[in-house]
Steps between C-alpha positions, in 0.01 A plus 500: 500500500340499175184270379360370221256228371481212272258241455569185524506199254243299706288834392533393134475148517114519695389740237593345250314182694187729461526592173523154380192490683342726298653343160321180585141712606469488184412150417361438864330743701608325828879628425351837456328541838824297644714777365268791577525303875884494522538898344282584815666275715850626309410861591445497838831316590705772281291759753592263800891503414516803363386570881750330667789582363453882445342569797625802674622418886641104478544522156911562545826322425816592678811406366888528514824376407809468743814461335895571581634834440797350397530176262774225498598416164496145342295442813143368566380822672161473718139759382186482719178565405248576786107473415264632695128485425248751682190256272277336760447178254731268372702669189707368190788679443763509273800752545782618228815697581688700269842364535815747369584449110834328577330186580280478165221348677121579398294227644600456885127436650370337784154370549347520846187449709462714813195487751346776705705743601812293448849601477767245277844579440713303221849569398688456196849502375674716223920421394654822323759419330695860450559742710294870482170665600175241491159692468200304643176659362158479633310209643153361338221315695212367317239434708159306435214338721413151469243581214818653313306683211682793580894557614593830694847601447665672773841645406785573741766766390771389747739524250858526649839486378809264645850481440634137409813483700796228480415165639437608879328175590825316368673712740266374793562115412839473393606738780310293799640191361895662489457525867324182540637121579284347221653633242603153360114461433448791287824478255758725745748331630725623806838431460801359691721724627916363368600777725449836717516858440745695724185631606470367890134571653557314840556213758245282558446167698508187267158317349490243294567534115801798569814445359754366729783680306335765676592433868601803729746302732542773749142617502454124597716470778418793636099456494531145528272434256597388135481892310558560152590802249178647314580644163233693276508578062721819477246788490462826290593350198378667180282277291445660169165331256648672138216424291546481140208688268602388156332369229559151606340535825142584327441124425165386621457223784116459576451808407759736688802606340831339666586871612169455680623204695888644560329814683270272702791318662714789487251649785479166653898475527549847624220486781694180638867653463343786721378225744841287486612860572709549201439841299289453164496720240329498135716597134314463194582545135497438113711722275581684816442514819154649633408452869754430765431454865790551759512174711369554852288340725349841686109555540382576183708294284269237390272802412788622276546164332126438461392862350884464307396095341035633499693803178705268309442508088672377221652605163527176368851588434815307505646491864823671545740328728791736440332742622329315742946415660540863479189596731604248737866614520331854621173442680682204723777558708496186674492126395126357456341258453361594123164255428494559108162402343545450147449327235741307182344313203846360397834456592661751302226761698658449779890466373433844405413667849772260674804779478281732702335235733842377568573894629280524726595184663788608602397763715160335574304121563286484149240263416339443170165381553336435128230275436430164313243464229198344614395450123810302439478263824124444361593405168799270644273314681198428229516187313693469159223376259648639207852585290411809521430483914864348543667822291293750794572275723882472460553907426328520847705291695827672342327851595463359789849350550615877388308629810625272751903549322445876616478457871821272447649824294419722765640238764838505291536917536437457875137663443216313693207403254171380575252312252132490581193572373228792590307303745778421694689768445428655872565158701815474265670851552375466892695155548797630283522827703475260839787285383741811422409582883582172664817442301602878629559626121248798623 
């Protein structure tokens, strides 16, 4: 713990009280002896606080900081900040923290007032918004008495370093709700069954809400009691997130890149494939394929998938899909379920990449999740005021039109496509992944 001191501004503004004082002595000699008075008087209190606050035994400040070893990025992640004053009088403090450079933040102070022997604790949040190492340097406390003419500075070097991992609270949230019967209220959406799997799980008695279709006639006369056929989703089904690292997956949305938000869900969605008990697995690429995870659902796969998604880096280079059909045809064996985060700017993008997309649908369930431009939607919906408005306005809307014609392209090739937008691009892939389950396509 290193300490220092400063003196305070109050220090400057009574001497210079004094000194005018002095100034004005010299046309009254009342102002002289009143300033002679107060540089007496002025002394002994910079003696008093001097005492106070530097005094050996209760003249301490302990402090620390309690954060996550792990962050969740794109997430409002929790830091505490624990105060504990050993000064048997009433203190002022005010305490900085040397937050990591990512963040670009200088001037995060608080302001407190702590009695005797007190101990406060305040928290604060901090939202990374790209994935690495975050290094949190030392902790200041400036500490004065209630004269404050002088500030002690007690430094902290509790540096430490943290890793800013894919969005793990998402995980939390979106994979509670998956399991939960209020999905409706958050945006999921569970989703009638038009038939079964040949998967049969058992025979149970009937409750209301079961499908009669369902009736087990001879379980029924034999019990007596009206029975019915259970059937469960087909299990171990691979459920591949292929996670495109082009160029056109840098574009900013509130200050993550979409690649940011594709590798966010793409843990969500394979944490709740292993809980649906399907096997989820992890292929990213760009002008060739880097990291690919075998689907699997055994102990340490979500460790895989998050250590796999926490490495991922970009070229900026222009995504490779031929390549991308030719990694597929090797790595897997069996059909999938292939959750393709991209994105296309224009039609003719994606007419491009349709050959090999088409490919790998016929060995394997592909969906092309791309996103909508938020910018465009914004500048739809602003009022035209000008000529010049109505032009933007109407090259928006046919942008926009040229989106919405590619999930209908995809939908003519027998592809699945799915149009969203980052912030609900987890709920989205969630409800469409869902659906493909209760209409038995997985």
């Amino acid at each position: 713990m290193l300490k220092a001191v400063f003196i305070h501004g109050r220090f400057y503004g009574v001497l210079i009280g004094v000194i005018l004082l002095f100034v004005l002595g010299v046309f009254d000699r009342i102002f002289f002896f009143a300033g002679v008075l107060f540089l007496l008087t002025f002394m002994i209190l910079i003696a008093f606080d001097a005492w106070l606050i530097f005094r050996s035994k209760s003249a301490r400040i302990e402090a620390s900081r309690e954060v996550a070893n792990h962050l969740s990025n794109g997430d409002e992640n929790r830091v505490t900040i624990t105060i504990q004053s050993q000064y048997h009088f009433p203190i002022r403090v005010e305490v900085i923290d040397e937050l990591p450079v990512q963040f670009q933040s200088r001037n995060l102070k608080w302001k407190l007032n702590i009695t005797t022997d007190e101990r406060k604790q305040f928290f604060y949040h901090v939202r990374p918004v790209e994935r690495g190492e975050y290094a949190f340097g030392a902790l200041h406390v400036y500490v004065s008495s209630p004269l404050s003419l002088f500030v002690r500075r007690f430094s902290f070097a509790i540096g430490q370093q943290v890793k800013v991992y894919p969005s793990y609270l998402q995980l939390r949230k979106f994979a509670f709700l998956a399991f939960d019967k209020r999905l409706q209220l958050q945006g999921l959406k569970r989703m009638r069954k038009l038939g079964h799997t040949n998967e049969f799980e058992q025979i149970k008695e009937y409750v209301a809400g079961d499908d009669t279709r369902t009736l087990n006639w001879k379980a029924t006369a034999r019990t007596g009691r009206v029975m019915v056929n259970q059937f469960r989703d087909e299990r171990a089904q691979p459920v591949y997130c292929v996670i495109d690292k082009g160029r056109l997956m840098q574009m900013p949305f509130r200050k993550m890149t979409l690649l940011d938000y594709a590798i966010n869900t793409s843990l969500v969605m394979s944490y709740i494939a292993i809980r649906k008990e399907d096997n989820a697995g992890i292929l990213t690429f760009a002008e060739r394929v880097d990291d690919f995870v075998a689907a699997g659902r055994r102990n340490n796969q979500m460790y895989r998938i998050s250590e796999t998604l926490y490495n991922q880096e970009t070229a900026f280079l222009e995504a490779d899909y031929e390549r991308l059909y030719v990694s597929v045809s090797r790595y897997l064996t069996h059909r999938s379920l292939l959750l393709l985060f991209t994105n296309f700017e224009s039609l003719n993008g994606l007419k491009r990449q349709i050959p090999y997309l088409r490919k790998m649908a016929e060995k394997h369930i592909v969906v092309v999740i791309f996103f909508q431009n938020t910018e465009l939607r914004t500048l739809i919906d602003e009022p035209a005021d000008s000529v010049r408005r109505i032009y933007q306005q109407t090259i928006a809307e046919k942008m926009q039109a040229e989106k919405e014609g590619m999930v209908t392209l995809l939908r003519q090739w027998g592809l699945f496509g799915l149009l969203t937008t980052p912030e609900e691009l987890t709920v989205d892939t969630i409800n469409q992944y869902l659906e493909l389950k209760a209409r038995g396509v997985v």
